[in-house]
C-alpha positions, -999 to +999 in steps of 0.1 A: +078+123-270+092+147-248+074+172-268+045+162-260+020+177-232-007+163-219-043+178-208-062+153-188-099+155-197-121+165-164-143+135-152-156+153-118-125+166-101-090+161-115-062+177-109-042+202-126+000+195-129+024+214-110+046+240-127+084+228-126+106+255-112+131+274-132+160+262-118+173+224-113+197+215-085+216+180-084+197+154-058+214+127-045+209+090-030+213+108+005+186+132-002+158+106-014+168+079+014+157+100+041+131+081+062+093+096+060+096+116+096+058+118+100+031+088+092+003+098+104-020+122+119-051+123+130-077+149+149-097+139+182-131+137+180-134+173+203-108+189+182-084+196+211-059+179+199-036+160+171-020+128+175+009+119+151+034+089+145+070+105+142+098+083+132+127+093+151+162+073+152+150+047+130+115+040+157+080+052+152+065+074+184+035+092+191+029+127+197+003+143+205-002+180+204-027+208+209-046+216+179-047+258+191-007+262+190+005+225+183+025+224+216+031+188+230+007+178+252+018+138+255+024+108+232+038+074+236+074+062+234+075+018+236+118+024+238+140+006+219+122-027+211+087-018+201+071+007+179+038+031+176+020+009+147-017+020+136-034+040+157-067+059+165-088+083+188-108+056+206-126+088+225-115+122+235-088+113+260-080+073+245-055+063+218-057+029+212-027+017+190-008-013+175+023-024+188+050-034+164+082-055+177+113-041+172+134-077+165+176-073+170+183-092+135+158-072+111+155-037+105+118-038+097+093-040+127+067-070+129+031-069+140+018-099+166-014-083+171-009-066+202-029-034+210-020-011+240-038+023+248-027+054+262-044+088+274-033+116+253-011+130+282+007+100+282-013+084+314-025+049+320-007+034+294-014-005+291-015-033+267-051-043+261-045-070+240-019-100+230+009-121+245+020-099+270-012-080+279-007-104+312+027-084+317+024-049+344+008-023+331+032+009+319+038+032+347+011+016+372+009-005+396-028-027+382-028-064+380-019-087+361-045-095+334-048-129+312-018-133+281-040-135+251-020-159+221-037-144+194-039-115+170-064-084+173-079-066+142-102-031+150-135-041+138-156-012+149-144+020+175-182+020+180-189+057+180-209+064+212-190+042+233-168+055+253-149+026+269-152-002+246-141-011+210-154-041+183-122-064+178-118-099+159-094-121+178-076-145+162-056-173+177-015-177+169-011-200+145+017-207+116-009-205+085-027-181+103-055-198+089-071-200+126-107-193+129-113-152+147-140-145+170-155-110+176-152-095+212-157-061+226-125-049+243-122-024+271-093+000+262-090+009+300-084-025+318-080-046+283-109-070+296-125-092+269-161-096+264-175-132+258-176-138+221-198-118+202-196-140+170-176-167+163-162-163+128-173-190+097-143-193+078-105-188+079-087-148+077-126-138+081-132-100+081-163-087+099-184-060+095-208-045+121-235-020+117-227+012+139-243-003+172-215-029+170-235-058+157-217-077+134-232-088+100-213-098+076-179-120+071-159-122+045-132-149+043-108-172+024-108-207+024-076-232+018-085-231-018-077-194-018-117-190-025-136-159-011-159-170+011-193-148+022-215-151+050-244-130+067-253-133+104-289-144+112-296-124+141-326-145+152-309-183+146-276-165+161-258-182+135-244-177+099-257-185+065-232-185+034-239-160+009-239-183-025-206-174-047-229-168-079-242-140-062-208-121-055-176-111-075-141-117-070-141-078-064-165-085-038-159-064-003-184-048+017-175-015+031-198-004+057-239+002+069-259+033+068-272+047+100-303+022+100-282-008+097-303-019+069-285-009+035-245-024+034-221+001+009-205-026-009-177-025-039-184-059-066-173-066-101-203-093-106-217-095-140-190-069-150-149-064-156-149-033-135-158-030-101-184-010-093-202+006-055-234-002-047-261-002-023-275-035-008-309-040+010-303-064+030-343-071+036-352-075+000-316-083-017-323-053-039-285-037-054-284-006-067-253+009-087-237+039-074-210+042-100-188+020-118-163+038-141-159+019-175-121+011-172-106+013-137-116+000-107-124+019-075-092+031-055-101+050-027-128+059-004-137+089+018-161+079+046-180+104+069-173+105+103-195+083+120-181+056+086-216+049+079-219+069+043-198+078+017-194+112+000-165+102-024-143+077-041-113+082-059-103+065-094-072+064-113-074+059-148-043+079-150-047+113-128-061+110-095-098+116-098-127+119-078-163+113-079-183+126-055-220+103-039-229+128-017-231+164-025-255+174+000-232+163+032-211+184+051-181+160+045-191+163+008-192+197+005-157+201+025-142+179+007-150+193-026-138+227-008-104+208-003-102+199-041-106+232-051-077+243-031-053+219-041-051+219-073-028+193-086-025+172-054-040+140-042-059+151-012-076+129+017-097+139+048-079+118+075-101+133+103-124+158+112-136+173+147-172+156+154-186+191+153-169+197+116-148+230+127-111+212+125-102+192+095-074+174+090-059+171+056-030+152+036-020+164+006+005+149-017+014+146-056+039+135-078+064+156-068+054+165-029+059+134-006+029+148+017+016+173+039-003+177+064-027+203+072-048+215+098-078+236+085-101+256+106-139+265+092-147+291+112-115+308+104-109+297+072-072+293+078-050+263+070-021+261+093+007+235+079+014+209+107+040+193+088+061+178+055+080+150+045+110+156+025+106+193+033+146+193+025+136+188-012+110+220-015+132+241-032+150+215-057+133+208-091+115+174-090+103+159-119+071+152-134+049+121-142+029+118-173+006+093-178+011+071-209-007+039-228-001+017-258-013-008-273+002-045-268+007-069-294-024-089-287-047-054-288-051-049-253-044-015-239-019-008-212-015+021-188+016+036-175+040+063-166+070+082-183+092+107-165+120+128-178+149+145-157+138+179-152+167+206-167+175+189-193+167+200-230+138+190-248+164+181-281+185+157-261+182+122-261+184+106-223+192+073-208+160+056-197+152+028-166+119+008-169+108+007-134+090-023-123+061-027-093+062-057-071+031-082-068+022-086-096-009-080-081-003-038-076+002-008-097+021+022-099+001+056-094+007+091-101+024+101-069+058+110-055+079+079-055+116+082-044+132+057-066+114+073-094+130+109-088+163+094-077+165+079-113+151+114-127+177+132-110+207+113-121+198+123-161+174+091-168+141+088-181+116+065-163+094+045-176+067+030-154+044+002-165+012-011-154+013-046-173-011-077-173-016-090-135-019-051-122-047-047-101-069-015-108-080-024-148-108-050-142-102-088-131-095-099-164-065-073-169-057-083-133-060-124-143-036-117-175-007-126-152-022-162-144+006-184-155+022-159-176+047-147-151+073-154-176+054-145-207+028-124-215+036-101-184+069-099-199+053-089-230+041-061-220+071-051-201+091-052-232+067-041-258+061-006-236+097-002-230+099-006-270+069+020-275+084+044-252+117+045-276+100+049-307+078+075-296+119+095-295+136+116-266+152+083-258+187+068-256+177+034-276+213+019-267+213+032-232+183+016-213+183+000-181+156-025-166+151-022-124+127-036-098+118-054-067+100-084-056+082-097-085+098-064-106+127-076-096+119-113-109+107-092-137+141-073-144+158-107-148+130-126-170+124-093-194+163-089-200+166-130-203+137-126-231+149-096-249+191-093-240+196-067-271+167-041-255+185-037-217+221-029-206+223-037-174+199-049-145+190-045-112+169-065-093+160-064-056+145-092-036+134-105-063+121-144-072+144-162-094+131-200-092+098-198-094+097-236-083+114-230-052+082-204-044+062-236-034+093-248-011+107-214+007+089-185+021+061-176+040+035-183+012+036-220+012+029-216+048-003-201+046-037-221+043-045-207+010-004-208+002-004-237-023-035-231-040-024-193-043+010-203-061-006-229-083-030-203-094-005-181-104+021-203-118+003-235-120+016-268-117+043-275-152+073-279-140+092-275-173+069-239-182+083-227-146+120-235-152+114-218-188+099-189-168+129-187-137+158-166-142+184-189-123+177-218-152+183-192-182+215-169-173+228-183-203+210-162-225+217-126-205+237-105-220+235-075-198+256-070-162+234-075-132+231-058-096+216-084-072+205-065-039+181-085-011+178-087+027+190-117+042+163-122+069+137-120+034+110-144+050+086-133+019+114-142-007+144-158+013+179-149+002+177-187-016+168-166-043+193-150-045+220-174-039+207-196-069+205-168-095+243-159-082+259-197-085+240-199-119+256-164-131+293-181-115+287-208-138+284-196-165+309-165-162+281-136-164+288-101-146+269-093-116+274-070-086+265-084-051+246-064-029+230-080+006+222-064+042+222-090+063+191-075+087+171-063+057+136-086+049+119-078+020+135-044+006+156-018+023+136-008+056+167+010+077+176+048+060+214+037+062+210+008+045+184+026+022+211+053+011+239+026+005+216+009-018+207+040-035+241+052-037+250+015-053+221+018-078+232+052-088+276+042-093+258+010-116+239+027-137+260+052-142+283+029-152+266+012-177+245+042-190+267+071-192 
């Protein structure tokens, strides 16, 4: 297999690979653990200058810096306890930004829905919203405003206004399944409108048109049913949308200039979902494209986020289909392809007059870039890289794959092979698991993946039933089948990938987190000969104990979520949860998790480890005892790799 090369066939615009350079050079758990220093950047609307979250000791800041020579000009720095979360040019002079809470026992921050906003330069810095928006402002001496108890989503920046934004507000709750209301919010003095519109339904997102009135809410209800609903403008009240008339796909994504037509994506009537058009007058939907097999991944909106001039789908390589030629944006961005061959490439922001463009570019083996291009010059000026350290080291490629499972459906995924080595020799190889199981793997630069690469292994990446991205009834394959069909396809593909040769058959590994790491148990329970050793991180190991611990039982929509995905059988869930069938592993098992793991407590882990005492299996203990769910913190990022590298070598080598 190793042999092979592929040519992806062009659909619109896809990209070309990346040549490998001549010469390898050893990379190591050190290397790959380093933390993403820049997250973000994004252009003001007058071009004058860039605002960027930097992550420095462990803590996200903003900077902000003048687009001519990208000199600091201001930013924002919340200290030890909080963090620079989302953020965005509110106006020329106004960042408004989330604030994310730095707590003492976790290394990963949380989000309480606080918003603060700062001037570019760093001036009139205050919270606007949340819990301690009553507190004194940063660096003045204003009043004291009300403590909001609630959490703030952006609706709308409302382009035009230049002192307000659209925000849902919902109050604190521990199911979060509180009903939100819409307000405008000054991001000067943080003063709250009345309510605009009070919201119909639980975890409701609204949509406004670009004058800021809102209509249209989607929601979920305790059922863990989507719930739609359009605002009647002259009752001043909402009126469900009936649920034959919308898709499990459904999700509206914004309103041309006249307010009249909502861009919406929907799979109704169809596997796949598609984007259309809706008149909202007449109720007339019109299909703007729907691609056979995928689903929709990304979109690229114009500035004012009332059209858009492309989307992005990944049937294997990134690629893009463009819906609007004829716009500027369009035309730019099409520009942008063409000069990035063999990158994923998105517009983050533009100047309103369209001279500056910000770009981020970023394949399988470049973690991302960002660029600053200038039209009337034509000159891109690199603002910066992550993992710049890694430019001149030989990184190795993904190829897309697929086979066909047992029962005839097709599955999607991704193989890479250590570069350096020869084509004739067989290498270890690591199936590498996604979490969810509603996700996927892309092609794109993923750390563990060229960590494993480096180290001499093949890696095999699998897209199996319950991925999102195929169509809902790919994506409803994993529907209690956690522990079966799911596991399938796991094994089947791992088998596949051996046959097709350039493989180690008696070296292979199985690895994942969250629900891959669940995964890496069950698949080496189900097929002990296939794997030699295991690692699984923060994974779910009783899947009965899902309904007890965690955050998910919590929610509104918790129960009726996990009884959708695992049902109700007690006896199929034991079959199905690692901790109840240790007895039939064969291979030695590294067991890493975060003991503040609110998503899948430690519990987990605990059980899986007194079953594997019982019954005298080998395993390797792994925890960081202010880690949630993974390894936030590059220090405790690095140890992990550096474990993960000494156990597979062990076993592999």
């Amino acid at each position: 297999m190793r042999s092979i090369k592929t040519t992806p066939i062009l659909l619109l615009y896809l990209f070309t690979t990346i040549i490998l350079t001549s010469k390898t050079y050893a990379i190591g758990p050190v290397d790959l653990a380093k933390d993403y220093t820049y997250q973000g950047a994004k252009i003001s609307p007058d071009g004058k200058h860039i605002a960027m979250a930097i992550l420095q000791n462990g803590k996200r800041k903003l900077a902000v810096v003048s687009s001519s020579d990208f000199s600091a000009v201001g930013g924002a720095n919340f200290g030890k306890k909080q963090e620079v979360g989302e953020f965005y040019w509110a106006n020329n002079e106004r960042i408004v930004m989330q604030v994310w809470v730095s707590e003492p026992w976790k290394e990963q921050p949380s989000f309480y829905g606080e918003l603060f906003a700062v001037n570019y330069n760093g001036k009139r810095g205050r919270m606007i919203y949340g819990y301690r928006a009553g507190e004194m402002s940063v660096g003045s001496k204003l009043k004291k405003k009300v403590s909001i108890y609630g959490q703030a989503k952006i609706i709308s920046l409302l382009p035009g206004e230049e002192d307000e934004i659209l925000i849902s507000s919902t109050p604190m709750s521990s199911s979060g399944g509180r009903i939100p209301t819409a307000h405008r919010l000054n991001i000067y003095n943080g003063k709250m409108s009345p309510i605009v519109a009070g919201g119909p339904v639980p975890y409701a997102n609204f949509f406004a048109d670009r004058q800021g009135n809102i209509k249209i809410a989607v929601g979920t209800d305790k059922n863990h049913e989507k719930r739609v609903y359009r605002f009647l403008d002259d009752k001043n009240d909402w009126q469900e949308v009936p649920s034959e008339s919308f898709g499990s796909g459904y999700y509206p994504l914004t309103f041309d200039e006249s307010g009249k037509n909502l861009l919406l994506i929907d799979n109704k009537d169809h596997d796949v979902a598609g984007i259309y058009k809706l008149d909202l007058e007449t109720g007339k939907k019109a299909l703007l494209y729907r691609d056979e097999k995928v689903d929709i991944t990304n979109i690229e909106y114009n500035l004012a986020r009332d059209n858009v001039y492309a989307i992005r789908i990944d049937p294997d390589y990134p690629t893009y289909v463009m819906l609007n030629n004829n716009s500027e944006e369009g035309q730019m961005f099409k520009f942008f392809l063409d000069m990035f061959p063999g990158y994923k490439v998105n517009v983050t922001s533009h100047s309103k007059d369209g001279k500056l463009w910000m770009i981020y570019a970023s394949s399988d083996r470049a973690a991302g870039s960002y660029y600053l291009y200038n039209k009337e010059s034509n000159k891109f000026s690199l603002l910066f890289s992550n993992m710049k350290h890694l430019k001149s080291k030989a990184l190795s490629e993904s190829i897309p794959i697929k086979f066909t499972a047992s029962d005839g459906r097709e599955v999607n995924g991704y193989i890479t092979y250590p570069a350096g080595i020869p084509e004739t020799q067989n290498v270890p190889l690591v199936t590498l698991v996604h979490g969810g199981p509603m996700a996927r793997d892309y092609w794109s630069f993923d750390r563990e993946v060229q960590l494993l690469a480096a180290q001499g292994y093949a890696v095999l990446r699998l897209n199996f039933r319950g991925s999102t991205g195929y169509g809902k009834s790919f994506e409803a394959g994993s529907q209690r089948q956690w522990g079966g069909r799911v596991q399938e396809d796991i094994i089947e593909g791992t088998k596949w990938t051996i046959q097709q040769g350039g493989i180690s058959e008696d070296r292979v590994c199985i690895m994942g987190g969250s629900f891959g790491g669940y995964s890496a148990l069950q698949s080496a329970i189900l097929a002990p000969e296939l794997f030699k050793c295991v690692v699984g991180v923060a994974g779910v190991y009783d899947l009965a104990m899902m309904f007890e611990e965690g955050d998910i039982p919590n929610l509104l929509f918790g129960k009726a979520y996990l009884q959708n995905q695992l049902g109700t059988d007690k006896e199929l869930m034991r079959q199905y949860s690692p901790a109840h069938n240790v007895h039939k592993l064969q291979a030695p098992v590294l067991v890493a998790h975060g003991e503040k793991d609110v998503r899948v407590p430690i519990e987990h882990a605990e059980a899986l480890r007194d079953a594997m005492d019982k019954h005298k299996k080998e395993y390797e203990w792994f925890v960081k005892d202010t880690e949630t769910h993974g390894f936030y913190d590059q220090k405790n990022r690095t140890e992990y790799f550096e474990k993960v590298t000494v156990f597979l070598s062990k076993h592999l080598k």
